[in-house]
C-alpha positions as CSV (number, residue, x, y, z in Angstrom):
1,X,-129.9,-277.7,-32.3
2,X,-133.1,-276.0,-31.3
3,X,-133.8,-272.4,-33.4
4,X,-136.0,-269.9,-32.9
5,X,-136.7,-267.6,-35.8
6,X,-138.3,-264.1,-35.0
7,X,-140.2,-263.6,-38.7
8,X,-141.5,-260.1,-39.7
9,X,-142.2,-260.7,-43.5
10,X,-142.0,-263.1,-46.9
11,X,-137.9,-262.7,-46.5
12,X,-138.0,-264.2,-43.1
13,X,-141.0,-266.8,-43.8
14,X,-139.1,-268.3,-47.0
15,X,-136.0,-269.1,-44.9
16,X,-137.7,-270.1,-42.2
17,X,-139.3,-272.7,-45.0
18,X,-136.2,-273.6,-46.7
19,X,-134.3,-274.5,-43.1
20,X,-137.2,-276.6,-41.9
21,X,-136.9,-278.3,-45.4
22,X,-133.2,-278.9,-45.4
23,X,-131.9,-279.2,-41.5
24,X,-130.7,-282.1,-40.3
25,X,-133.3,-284.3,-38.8
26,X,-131.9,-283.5,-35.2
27,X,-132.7,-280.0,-35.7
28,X,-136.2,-278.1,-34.1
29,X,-136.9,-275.0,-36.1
30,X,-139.8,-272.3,-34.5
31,X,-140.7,-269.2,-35.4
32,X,-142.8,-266.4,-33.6
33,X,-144.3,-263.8,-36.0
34,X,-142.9,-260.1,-35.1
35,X,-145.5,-257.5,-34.2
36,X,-147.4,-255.3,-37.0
37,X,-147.1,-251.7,-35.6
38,X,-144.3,-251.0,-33.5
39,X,-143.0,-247.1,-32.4
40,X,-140.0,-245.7,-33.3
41,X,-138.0,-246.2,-30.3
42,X,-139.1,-249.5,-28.5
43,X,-138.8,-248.8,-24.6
44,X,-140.4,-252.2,-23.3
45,X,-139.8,-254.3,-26.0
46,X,-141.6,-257.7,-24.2
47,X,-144.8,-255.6,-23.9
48,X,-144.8,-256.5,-27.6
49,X,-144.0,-260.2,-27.7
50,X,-145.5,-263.2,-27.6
51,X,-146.5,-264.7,-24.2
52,X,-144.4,-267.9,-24.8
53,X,-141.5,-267.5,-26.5
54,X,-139.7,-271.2,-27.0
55,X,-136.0,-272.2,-25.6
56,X,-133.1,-272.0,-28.0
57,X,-129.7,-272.6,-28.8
58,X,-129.3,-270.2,-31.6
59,X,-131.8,-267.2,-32.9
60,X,-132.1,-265.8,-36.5
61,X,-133.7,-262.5,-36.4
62,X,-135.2,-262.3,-39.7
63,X,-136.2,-258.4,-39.3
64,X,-137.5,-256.6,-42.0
65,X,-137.5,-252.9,-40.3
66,X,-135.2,-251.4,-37.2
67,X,-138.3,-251.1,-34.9
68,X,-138.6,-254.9,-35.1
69,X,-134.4,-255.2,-34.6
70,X,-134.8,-253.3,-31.2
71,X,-136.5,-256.5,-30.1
72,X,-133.5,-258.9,-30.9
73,X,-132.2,-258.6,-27.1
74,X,-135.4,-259.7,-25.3
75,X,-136.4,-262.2,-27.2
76,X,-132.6,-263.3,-26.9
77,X,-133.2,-263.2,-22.7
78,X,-136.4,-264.9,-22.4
79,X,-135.3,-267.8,-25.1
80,X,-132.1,-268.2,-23.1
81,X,-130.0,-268.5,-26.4
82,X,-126.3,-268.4,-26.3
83,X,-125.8,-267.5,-29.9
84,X,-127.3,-264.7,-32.8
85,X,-127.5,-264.2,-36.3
86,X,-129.1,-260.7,-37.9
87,X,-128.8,-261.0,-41.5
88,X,-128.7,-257.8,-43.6
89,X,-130.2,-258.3,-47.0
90,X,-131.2,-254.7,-46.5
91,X,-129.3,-252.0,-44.6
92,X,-132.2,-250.2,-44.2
93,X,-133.6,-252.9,-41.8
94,X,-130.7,-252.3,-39.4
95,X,-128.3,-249.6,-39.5
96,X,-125.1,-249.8,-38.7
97,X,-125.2,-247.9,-35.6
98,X,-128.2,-250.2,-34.9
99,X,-126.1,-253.3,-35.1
100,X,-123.4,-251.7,-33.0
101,X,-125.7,-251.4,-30.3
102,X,-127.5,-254.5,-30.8
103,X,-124.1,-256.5,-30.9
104,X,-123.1,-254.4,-27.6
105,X,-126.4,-255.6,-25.3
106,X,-126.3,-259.3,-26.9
107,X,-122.4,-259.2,-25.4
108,X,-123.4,-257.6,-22.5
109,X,-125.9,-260.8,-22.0
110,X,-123.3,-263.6,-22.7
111,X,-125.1,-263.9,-26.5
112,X,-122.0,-264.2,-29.8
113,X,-124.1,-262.7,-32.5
114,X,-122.9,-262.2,-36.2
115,X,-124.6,-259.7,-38.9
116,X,-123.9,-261.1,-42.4
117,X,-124.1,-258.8,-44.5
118,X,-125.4,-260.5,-47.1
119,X,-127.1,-263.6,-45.2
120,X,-125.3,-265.7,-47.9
121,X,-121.8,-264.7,-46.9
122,X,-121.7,-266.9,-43.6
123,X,-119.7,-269.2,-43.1
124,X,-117.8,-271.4,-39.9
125,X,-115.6,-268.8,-38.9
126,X,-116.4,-265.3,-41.1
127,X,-119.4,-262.8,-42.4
128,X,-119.3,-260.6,-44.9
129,X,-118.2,-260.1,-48.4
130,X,-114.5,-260.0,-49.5
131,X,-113.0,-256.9,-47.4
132,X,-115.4,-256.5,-44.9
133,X,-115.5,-260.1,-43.9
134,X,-115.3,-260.3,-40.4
135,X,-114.1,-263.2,-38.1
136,X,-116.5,-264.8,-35.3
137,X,-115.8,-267.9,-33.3
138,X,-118.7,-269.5,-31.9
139,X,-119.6,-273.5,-32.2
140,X,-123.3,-272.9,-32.6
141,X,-123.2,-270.2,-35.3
142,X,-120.6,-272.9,-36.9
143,X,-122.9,-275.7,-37.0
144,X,-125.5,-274.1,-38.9
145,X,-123.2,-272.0,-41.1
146,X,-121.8,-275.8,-42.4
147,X,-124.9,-276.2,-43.6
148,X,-126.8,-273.0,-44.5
149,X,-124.6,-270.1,-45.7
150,X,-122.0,-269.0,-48.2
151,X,-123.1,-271.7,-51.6
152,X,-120.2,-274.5,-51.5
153,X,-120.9,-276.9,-54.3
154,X,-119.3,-279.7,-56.0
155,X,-119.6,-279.3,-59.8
156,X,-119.3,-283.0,-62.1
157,X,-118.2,-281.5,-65.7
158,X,-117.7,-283.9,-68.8
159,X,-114.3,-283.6,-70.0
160,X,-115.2,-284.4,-73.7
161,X,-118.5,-282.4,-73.7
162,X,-117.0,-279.5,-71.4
163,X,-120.9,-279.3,-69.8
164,X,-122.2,-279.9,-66.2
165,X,-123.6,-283.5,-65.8
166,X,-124.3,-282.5,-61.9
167,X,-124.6,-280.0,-59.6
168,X,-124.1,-281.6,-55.7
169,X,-124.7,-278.3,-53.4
170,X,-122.9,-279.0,-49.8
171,X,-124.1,-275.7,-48.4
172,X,-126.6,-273.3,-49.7
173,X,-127.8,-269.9,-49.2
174,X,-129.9,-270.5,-46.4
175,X,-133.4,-268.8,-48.2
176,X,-132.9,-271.8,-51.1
177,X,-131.6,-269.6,-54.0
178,X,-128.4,-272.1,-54.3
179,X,-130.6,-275.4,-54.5
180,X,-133.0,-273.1,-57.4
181,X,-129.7,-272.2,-59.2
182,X,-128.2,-276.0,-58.9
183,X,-130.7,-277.3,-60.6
184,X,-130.6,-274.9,-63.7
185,X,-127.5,-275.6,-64.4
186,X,-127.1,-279.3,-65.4
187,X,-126.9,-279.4,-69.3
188,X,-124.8,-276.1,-69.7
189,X,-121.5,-275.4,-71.3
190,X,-118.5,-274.1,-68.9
191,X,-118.1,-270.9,-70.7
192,X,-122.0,-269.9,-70.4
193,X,-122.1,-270.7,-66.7
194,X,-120.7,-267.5,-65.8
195,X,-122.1,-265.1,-64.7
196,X,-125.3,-266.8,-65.8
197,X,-125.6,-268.7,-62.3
198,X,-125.8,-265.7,-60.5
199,X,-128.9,-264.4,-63.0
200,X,-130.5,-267.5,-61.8
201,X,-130.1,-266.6,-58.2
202,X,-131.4,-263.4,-58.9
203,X,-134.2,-265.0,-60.4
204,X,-135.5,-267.5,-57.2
205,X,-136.3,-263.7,-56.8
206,X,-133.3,-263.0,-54.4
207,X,-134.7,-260.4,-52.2
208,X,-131.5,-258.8,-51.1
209,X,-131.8,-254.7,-51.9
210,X,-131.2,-253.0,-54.8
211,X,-129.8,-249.8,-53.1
212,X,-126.1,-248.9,-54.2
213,X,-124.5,-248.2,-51.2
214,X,-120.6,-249.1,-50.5
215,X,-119.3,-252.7,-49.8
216,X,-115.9,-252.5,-49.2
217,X,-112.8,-250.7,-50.8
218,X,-113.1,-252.9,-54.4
219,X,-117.0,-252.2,-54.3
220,X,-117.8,-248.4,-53.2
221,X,-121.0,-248.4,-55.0
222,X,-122.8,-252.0,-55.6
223,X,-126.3,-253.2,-54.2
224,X,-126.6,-256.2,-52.1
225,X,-128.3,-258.2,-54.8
226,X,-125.1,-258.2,-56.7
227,X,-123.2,-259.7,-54.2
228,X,-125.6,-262.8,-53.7
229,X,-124.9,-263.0,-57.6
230,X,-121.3,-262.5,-57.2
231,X,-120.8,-265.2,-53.7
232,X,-122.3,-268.5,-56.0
233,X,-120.4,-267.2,-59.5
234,X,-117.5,-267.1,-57.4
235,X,-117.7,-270.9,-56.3
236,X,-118.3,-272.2,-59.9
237,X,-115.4,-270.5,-61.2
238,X,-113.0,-272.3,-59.5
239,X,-114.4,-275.8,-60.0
240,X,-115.1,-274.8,-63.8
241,X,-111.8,-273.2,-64.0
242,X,-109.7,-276.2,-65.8
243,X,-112.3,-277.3,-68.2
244,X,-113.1,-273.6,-69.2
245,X,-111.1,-272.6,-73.1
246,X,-108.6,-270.0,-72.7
247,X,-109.1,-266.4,-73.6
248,X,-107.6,-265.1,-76.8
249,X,-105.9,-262.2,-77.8
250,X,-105.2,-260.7,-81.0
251,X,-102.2,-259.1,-81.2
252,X,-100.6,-256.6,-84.3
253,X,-100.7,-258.7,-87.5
254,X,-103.8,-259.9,-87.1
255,X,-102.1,-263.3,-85.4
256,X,-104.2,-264.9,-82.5
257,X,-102.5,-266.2,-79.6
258,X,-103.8,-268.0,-76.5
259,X,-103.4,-267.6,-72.8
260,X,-101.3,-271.3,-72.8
261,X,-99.2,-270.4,-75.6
């Protein structure tokens, strides 16, 4: 797969990093750094762009601002892609009625495109978190989202010691967060895993915004940063699940059941 990544900013450049450092050998990764100073409404966007701008299959628009969004459909046309990912770590970078009329010229040019929203909630056939996942079909965007994308790990627990002996991660967040977090958690108990993996994403520093702003109809007021915490808590807890103690209850008389009893 050959990708071309248009790069505005350290968001963009540590992806770009962590793809180049984890793709499968058969993959090309290039990048082409977006322009400084743009205007406010872009009229000739290739006035702006590099001379050469390589040949791809898929491109990730790693835009940091929506003056360097409105350049996502020439760069699209003169790299001849067939397929487009515009993360949103940060809905400031592209508005929604930005990416309505981004996803409306890419169509318009024969170019799928998805918006994850976070970049960490991609997977082979949806974006998004929880209710507003949405459904894409599109073999390109498939074969990268198998291996960069929503954290899917598979978790080794001792049964006597009820602690993670390994961490095996089978897709990760595609700026490196889930490989950070994998490796922090060999050694700890089941029931102090969660929701401590997702302080450890947070720590990588996950750069996703910390503007409230509404997810869907369970989240009306949560930042993005959250859900990049809440995506990899979510896969440990079902593989820690069995090996985790049940809650407890006290109930009148001071006697303690348990969830099994």
């Amino acid at each position: 797969m050959r990708i071309l990544a248009m790069v505005q900013g350290q968001y963009g450049k540590r992806i770009v990093e962590n793809i180049r450092k984890r793709a499968p050998s058969d993959w090309t990764v290039e990048s082409i750094q977006a322009p400084r100073a743009l205007p406010l409404i872009v009229d000739d966007a290739e006035e702006f762009l590099p001379r050469h701008i390589p040949q791809a299959d898929l491109l990730l628009a790693l835009v940091e601002s929506p003056q360097v969004a409105q350049l996502i459909p020439a760069i699209a046309r003169l790299s001849q892609t067939k397929a487009a990912i515009v993360p949103i770590d940060n809905s400031a970078w592209v508005p929604q009625g930005l990416r309505h009329q981004l996803q409306r010229e890419l169509a318009e040019m024969g170019v799928d495109s998805v918006f994850p929203k976070t970049f960490c909630t991609l997977t082979e056939d949806t974006f998004g978190y929880r209710g507003s996942a949405e459904p894409y079909s599109n073999a390109i965007i498939a074969a990268f989202a198998r291996h960069f994308g929503r954290p899917r790990l598979r978790v080794t627990v001792n049964p006597a010691t009820r602690k993670i002996e390994a961490v095996v991660v089978e897709r990760g967040a595609p700026c490196g967060s889930t490989h950070f977090t994998a490796e922090r958690l060999v050694g700890l108990s089941v029931d102090e895993v969660l929701p401590r993996a997702g302080l450890i994403c947070h720590h990588y520093p996950c750069l996703a915004s910390m503007e409230r702003e509404r997810i869907d109809d369970r989240l009306p007021d949560e930042t993005l940063m959250h859900v990049s915490g809440y995506v990899i808590n979510e896969e440990l807890e079902e593989q820690v699940k069995p090996f985790r103690k049940p809650p407890t209850y006290v109930t009148p008389g001071d006697r303690v059941d348990t969830a099994d009893k």
